[in-house]
C-alpha positions, -999 to 999 in steps of 0.1 A, spaced: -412 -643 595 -376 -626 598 -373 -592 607 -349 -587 573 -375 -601 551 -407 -577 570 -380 -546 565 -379 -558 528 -417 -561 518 -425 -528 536 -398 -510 513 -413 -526 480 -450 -516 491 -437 -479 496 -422 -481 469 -451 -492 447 -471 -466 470 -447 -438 453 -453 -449 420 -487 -453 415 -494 -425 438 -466 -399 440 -449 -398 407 -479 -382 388 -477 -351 409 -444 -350 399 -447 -342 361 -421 -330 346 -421 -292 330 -428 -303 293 -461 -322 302 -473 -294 327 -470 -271 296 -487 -290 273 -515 -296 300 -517 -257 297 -532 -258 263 -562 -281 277 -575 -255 301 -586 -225 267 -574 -197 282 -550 -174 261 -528 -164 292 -520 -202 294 -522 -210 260 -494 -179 259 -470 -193 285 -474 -226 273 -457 -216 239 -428 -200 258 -419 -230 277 -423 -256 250 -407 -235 225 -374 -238 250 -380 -269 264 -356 -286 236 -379 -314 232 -384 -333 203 -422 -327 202 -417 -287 203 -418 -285 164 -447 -306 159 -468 -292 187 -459 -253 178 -467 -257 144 -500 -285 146 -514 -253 170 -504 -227 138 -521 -249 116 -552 -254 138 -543 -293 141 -533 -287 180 -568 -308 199 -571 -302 233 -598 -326 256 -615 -307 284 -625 -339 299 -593 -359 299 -568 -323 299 -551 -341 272 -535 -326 243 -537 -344 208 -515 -333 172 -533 -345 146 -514 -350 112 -527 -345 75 -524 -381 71 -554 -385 100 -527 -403 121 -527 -387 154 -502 -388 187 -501 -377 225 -488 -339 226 -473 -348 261 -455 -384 250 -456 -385 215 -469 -414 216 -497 -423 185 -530 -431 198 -561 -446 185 -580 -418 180 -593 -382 193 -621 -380 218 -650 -362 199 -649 -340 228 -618 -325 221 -616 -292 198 -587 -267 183 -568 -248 208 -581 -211 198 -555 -184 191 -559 -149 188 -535 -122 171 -512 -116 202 -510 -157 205 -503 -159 164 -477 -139 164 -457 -157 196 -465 -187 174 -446 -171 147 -410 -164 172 -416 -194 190 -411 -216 150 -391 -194 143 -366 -198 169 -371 -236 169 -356 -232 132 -330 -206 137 -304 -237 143 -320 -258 115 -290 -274 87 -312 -258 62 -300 -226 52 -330 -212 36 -351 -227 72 -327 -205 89 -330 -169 70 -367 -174 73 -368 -179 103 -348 -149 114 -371 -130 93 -402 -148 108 -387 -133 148 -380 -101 134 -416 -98 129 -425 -107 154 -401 -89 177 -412 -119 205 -391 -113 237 -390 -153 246 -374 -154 211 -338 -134 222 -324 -163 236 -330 -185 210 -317 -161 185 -281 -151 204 -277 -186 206 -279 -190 168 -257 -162 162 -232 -173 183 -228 -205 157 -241 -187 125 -211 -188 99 -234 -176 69 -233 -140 62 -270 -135 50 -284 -157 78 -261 -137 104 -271 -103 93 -315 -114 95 -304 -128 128 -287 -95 141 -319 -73 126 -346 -99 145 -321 -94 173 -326 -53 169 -362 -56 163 -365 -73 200 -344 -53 218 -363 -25 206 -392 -36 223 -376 -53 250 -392 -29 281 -355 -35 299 -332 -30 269 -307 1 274 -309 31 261 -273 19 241 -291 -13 229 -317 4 218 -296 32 194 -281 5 180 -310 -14 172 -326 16 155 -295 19 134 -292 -17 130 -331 -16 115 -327 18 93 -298 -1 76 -321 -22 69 -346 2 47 -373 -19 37 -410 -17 44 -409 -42 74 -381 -22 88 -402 14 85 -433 -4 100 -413 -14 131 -399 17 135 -432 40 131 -446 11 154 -429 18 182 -441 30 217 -433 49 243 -390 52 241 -365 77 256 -357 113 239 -327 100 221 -339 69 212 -374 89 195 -354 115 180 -327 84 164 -361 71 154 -372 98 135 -347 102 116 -342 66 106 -377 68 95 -370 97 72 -340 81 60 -358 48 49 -389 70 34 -364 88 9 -347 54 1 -380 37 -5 -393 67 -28 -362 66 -46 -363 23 -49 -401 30 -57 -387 49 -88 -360 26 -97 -394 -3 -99 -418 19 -121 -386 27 -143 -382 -16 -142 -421 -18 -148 -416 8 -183 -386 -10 -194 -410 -45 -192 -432 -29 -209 -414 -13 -236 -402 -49 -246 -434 -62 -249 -443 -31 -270 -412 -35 -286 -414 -69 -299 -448 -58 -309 -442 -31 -327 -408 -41 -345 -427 -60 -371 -449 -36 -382 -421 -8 -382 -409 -30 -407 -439 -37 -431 -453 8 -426 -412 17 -435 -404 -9 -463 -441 -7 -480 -458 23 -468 -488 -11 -455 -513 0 -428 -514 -35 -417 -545 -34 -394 -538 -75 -388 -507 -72 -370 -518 -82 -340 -536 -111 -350 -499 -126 -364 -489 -118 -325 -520 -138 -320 -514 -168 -343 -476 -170 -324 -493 -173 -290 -515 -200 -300 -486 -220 -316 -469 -221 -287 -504 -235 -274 -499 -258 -296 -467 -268 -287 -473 -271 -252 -504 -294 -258 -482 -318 -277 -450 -317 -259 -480 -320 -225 -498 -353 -239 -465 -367 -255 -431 -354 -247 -440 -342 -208 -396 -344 -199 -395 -316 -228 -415 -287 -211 -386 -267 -202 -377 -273 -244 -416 -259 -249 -404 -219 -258 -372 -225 -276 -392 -252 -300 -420 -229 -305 -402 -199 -315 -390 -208 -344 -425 -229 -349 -439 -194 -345 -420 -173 -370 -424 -201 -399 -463 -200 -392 -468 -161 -388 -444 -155 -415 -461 -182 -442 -493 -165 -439 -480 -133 -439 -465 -141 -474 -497 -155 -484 -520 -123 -472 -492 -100 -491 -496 -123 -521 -531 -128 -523 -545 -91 -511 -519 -69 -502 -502 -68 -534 -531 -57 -556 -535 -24 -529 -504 -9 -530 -510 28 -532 -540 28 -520 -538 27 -483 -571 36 -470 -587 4 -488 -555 -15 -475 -567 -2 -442 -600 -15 -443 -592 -49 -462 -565 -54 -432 -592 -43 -405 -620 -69 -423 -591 -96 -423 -579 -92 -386 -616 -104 -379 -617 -129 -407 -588 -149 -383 -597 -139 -346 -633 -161 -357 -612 -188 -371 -593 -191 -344 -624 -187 -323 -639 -219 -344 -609 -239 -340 -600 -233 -305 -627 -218 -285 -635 -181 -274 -619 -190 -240 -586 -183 -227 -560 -212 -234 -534 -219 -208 -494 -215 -214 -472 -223 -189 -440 -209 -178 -410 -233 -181 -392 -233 -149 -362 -213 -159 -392 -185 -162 -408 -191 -135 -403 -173 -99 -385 -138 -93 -357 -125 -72 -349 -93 -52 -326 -64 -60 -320 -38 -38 -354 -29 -31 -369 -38 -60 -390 -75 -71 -380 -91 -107 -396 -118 -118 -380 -141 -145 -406 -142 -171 -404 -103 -175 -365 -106 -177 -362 -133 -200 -387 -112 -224 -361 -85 -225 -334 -103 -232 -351 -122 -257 -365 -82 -275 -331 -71 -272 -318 -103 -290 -343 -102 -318 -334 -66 -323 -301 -73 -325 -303 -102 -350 -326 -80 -371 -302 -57 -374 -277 -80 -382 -298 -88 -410 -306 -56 -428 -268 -45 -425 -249 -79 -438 -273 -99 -459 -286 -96 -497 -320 -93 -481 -316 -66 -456 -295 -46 -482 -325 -50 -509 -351 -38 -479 -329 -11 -475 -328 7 -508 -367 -3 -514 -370 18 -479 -353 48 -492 -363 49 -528 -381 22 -539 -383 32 -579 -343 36 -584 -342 2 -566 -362 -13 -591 -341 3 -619 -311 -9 -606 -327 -47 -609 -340 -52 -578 -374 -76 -577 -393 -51 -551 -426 -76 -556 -406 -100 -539 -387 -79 -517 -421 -68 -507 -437 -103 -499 -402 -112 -481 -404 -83 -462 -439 -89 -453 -433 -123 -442 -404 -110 -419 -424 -85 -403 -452 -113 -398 -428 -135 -383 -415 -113 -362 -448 -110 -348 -455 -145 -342 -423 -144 -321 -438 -118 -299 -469 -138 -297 -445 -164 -280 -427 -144 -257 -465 -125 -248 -479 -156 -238 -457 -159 -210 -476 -128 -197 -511 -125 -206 -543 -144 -218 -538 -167 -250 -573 -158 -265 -586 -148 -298 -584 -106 -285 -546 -111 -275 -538 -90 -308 -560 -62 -301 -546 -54 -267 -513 -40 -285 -519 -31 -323 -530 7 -312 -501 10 -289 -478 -7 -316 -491 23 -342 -479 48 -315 -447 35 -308 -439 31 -348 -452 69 -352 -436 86 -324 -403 66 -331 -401 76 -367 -415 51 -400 -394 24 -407 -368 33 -383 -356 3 -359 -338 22 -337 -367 49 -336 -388 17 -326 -367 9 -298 -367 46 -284 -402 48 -289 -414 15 -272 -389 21 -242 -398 57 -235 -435 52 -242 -432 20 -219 -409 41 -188 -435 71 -193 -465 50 -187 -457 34 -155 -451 70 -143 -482 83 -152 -499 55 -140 -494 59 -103 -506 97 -108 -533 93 -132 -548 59 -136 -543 33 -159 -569 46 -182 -557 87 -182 -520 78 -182 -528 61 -219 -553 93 -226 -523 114 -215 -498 93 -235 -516 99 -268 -523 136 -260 -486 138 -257 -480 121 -290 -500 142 -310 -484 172 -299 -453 156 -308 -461 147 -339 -473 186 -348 -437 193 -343 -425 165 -357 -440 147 -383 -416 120 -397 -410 113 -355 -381 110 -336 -357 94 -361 -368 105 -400 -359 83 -426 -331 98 -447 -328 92 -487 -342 111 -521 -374 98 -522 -383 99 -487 -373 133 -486 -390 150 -516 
C-alpha cells in the first residue's frame, strides 16, 4: 500500500475517533445548562436560569417559561430535559428537536420561592426587546419585582434601544429596583435608585423600599424619607378612591332614587314598589340579552342601548297601569297607599319568581364596559364610569323636560299647588298617571344600568328602595337637584365611613345622621317653594 494512502486512512479513523468519542465532552454552554436542570438541585436549577436566560438561544423562551408553568420534565436516568406543550406535543430542551414521547421516569423540575422569582427576571428580560409594546412594559414591571441581578444586563440593553416613553421609564425603575439590591452598586447608584423608586409612589415601590437590607447611612436615611413621602401620597390617593367609590355609588342611588323623587314631589305617593320597577328594567335587559344571545350574537355590544329604551316603555306601562288601577282611588290616604304598594312590591317579586326562577340571571357587560384603567393612583373600571355618565345624562334630559315641554310645565304647577292647577284647566288625573309612568320608567332605566353591577334576581329592588327613601328625604321632596345632592353626599359619606366603621355601622351611622338632620330640617336640604307647599 503507498505510504500517502496509509497517512490518509489513519487521518479519517482519528478523525471518526474524535467524533464519536471527543466531541460529546465538548458540549456547548446551552446544553451543559439545560443538563443542569436534570440533576434537582435548586443551586443548579438557579444557575441554569441565568445562563439560558442570556444564552440568546431560540429555546430560552420556551424552556424559562415550560419550567414557570410546571411543563419543564427533567429524566434522572437519561439527564435529559423535556418541554412539554398544552397540545401534548413535546421537544428536546437541549435541541429543540420534537420527540416521541417522555420517559415515565421523568418528572417537573421543582422550584421554590427564590427560584420563582429568578424565573420572573429571567422572562422578563427575555421580553424586554419583544416588538410588542405591552410584552415590553410588563416585562419591565415583571424585573422590577423581582429586583434579579442577572436581569441588569438585559435591562440596560433594552434601554439603550427603548424609544417609548412608558416602556423607558418601567425600564429605568426595574433598573433602580436592582441596583438597590445590587451588593456592589455605589452609594451614588443607590441614591438615585431610591429617588428614582419614590417617584414612583405606588405600593410596589413602598414595599421595595421598606424591604430593603442592610444599606449605608445616607442611603437608609434617603430611604426613610422616600418611604414617608410615598405613605402621605398613598393616604392622600386612598382618599381620592373612596371619594371615586361615593361618587359610584351616589349614581347608582341616584338613578334609583330620581324616580321616586318624582312620583313623593308630584303626588305626595309612598310608592313602596319602586324598586321592583328597577327590578322589572334589570330583567328586560335579561331579556334582551337572551334574544340578542340565541339570535342576533354580532349585536351584544347593541345589548344596553336596545334595552334601555325597552326598559323605560315596560317599567313605565305598568307603572301607568298600577296608578290607574290602585293608585288613583288612594290619593290622600297615604298610609293605605303604603301598605297596598308594600302588598304589590311582593305581588311582582313572586311573578317574576314564577316566570324566571328565584336564581340569579346572568347579564353581561358589552365590551366597551368591560375592563378598567389607572389614574394616578387610583383603579376605574368602565362599567362604574359609564353608569355615571349615563345618571348624569338622564338627569340632565329630565331636566330638560320639566323646564321646556307641556308635560314638565303641567308636573310643575301640580308640584307646587296642585288645586290652582286644576282651576287653571289642567287634567292633574292625567298629569298624575303620566307622572307616574315617568317616574316608573325612569326606574326601569336604572334597573338597566344596575345590572351591569349586581345580581339580576327577584330581591334586586329591595337592595335600594330604603336608601332611595333616604336620599329623596334628606335631599328635599320633589326636588331634582336635592336628589342629586342627596345621593352624591350620602354615596361619598358612606365609603368614608366604611373603612372606619363597617359596612353595616357606616349605614346605621348614615341614618342616625339623617334623622338628626331632618329634626333641623324637615322639608331637607332643598324645600319646595310655592303657596300650597308652604302653608
Amino acid at each position: 500500500m503507498p505510504a500517502h494512502l496509509s497517512a490518509r486512512l489513519c487521518s479519517l479513523a482519528l478523525s471518526l475517533f474524535l467524533i464519536a468519542f471527543a466531541l460529546p465532552a465538548f458540549a456547548g454552554p446551552f446544553e451543559d445548562a439545560v443538563a443542569k436542570f436534570a440533576h434537582d438541585d435548586f443551586s443548579d436549577t438557579e444557575e441554569a436560569i441565568g445562563a439560558i436566560a442570556g444564552s440568546g438561544s431560540k429555546l430560552a423562551f420556551p424552556i424559562i417559561s415550560a419550567l414557570q408553568d410546571g411543563r419543564l420534565m427533567a429524566d434522572p436516568d437519561s439527564k435529559k430535559v423535556y418541554v412539554t406543550g398544552a397540545d401534548g406535543k413535546s421537544i428536546d430542551a437541549a435541541t429543540g428537536e420534537a420527540v416521541a414521547s417522555v420517559p415515565d421516569g421523568a418528572s417537573a423540575v421543582r422550584l421554590n420561592n427564590r427560584l420563582r422569582r429568578s424565573v420572573d427576571a429571567a422572562l422578563g428580560s427575555l421580553t424586554l426587546q419583544s416588538p410588542d409594546l405591552g410584552a415590553r412594559l410588563q416585562a419591565a414591571q415583571s424585573v422590577f419585582k423581582s429586583h434579579e441581578e442577572t436581569a441588569l444586563e438585559a435591562v440596560d440593553a433594552a434601554l439603550a434601544k427603548e424609544t417609548n416613553k412608558s416602556v423607558k421609564a418601567a425600564l429605568g425603575e426595574a433598573r433602580a429596583a436592582i441596583l438597590l439590591f445590587k451588593s456592589d452598586a455605589t452609594e451614588v447608584e443607590k441614591l438615585e435608585a431610591v429617588a428614582t423608586i419614590k417617584a414612583r409612589g405606588d405600593q410596589d415601590a413602598l414595599a421595595l423600599l421598606t424591604g430593603m437590607g442592610e444599606q449605608p447611612a445616607s442611603v437608609t436615611k434617603a430611604a426613610a424619607s422616600a418611604i414617608g413621602s410615598i405613605q402621605n401620597s398613598l393616604a392622600v390617593w386612598s382618599m381620592v378612591q373612596n371619594a371615586w367609590y361615593g361618587l359610584s355609588l351616589g349614581s347608582v342611588l341616584l338613578l334609583a332614587a330620581i324616580g321616586l323623587a318624582i312620583t313623593f314631589g308630584v303626588m305626595g305617593v309612598i310608592n313602596m314598589a319602586h324598586g321592583e320597577m328597577v327590578m322589572i328594567g334589570a330583567y328586560t335587559t335579561f331579556v334582551v340579552q337572551e334574544v340578542i344571545r340565541t339570535r342576533y350574537p354580532g349585536l351584544f355590544d347593541y345589548s344596553l342601548l336596545i334595552a334601555v329604551p325597552l326598559a323605560f316603555l315596560v317599567a313605565g306601562a305598568i307603572g301607568v297601569l298600577i296608578e290607574r288601577s290602585i293608585i288613583r282611588f288612594l290619593y290622600g290616604r297615604p298610609l293605605e297607599t303604603l301598605l297596598a304598594t308594600w302588598g304589590l312590591s311582593l305581588v311582582l317579586q313572586q311573578a317574576v319568581r314564577t316566570m324566571f326562577g328565584p336564581t340569579n340571571r346572568e347579564v353581561g357587560n358589552p365590551s366597551w364596559m368591560s375592563g378598567a384603567f389607572e389614574l394616578g393612583q387610583i383603579t376605574i373600571t368602565y362599567n362604574r364610569l359609564w353608569i355615571l355618565v349615563f345618571t348624569l345624562a338622564v338627569f340632565a334630559i329630565l331636566l330638560a323636560m320639566l323646564r321646556y315641554t307641556a308635560l314638565g310645565l303641567e308636573m310643575r304647577a301640580v308640584t307646587q299647588n296642585r288645586r290652582m292647577a286644576a282651576s287653571m284647566g289642567i287634567a292633574t288625573s292625567r298629569v298624575d298617571a303620566l307622572t307616574f309612568g315617568l317616574g316608573s320608567g325612569i326606574a326601569g332605566i336604572a334597573g338597566v344600568a344596575l345590572s351591569q353591577i349586581d345580581n339580576v334576581s327577584p330581591n334586586l329592588g329591595q337592595s335600594y328602595i330604603i336608601d332611595s327613601f333616604m336620599v329623596v328625604v334628606f335631599g328635599g321632596v320633589g326636588n331634582l337637584w336635592g336628589t342629586l345632592v342627596g345621593a352624591f353626599t350620602l354615596g361619598i359619606a358612606n365609603k368614608f365611613l366604611e373603612p372606619v366603621a363597617g359596612a353595616v355601622l357606616g349605614k346605621i351611622a348614615i341614618l342616625v345622621l339623617i334623622i338628626l338632620f331632618i329634626q333641623k330640617r324637615p322639608r331637607g336640604l332643598f324645600a319646595l317653594k310655592g303657596r300650597a307647599v308652604e302653608a
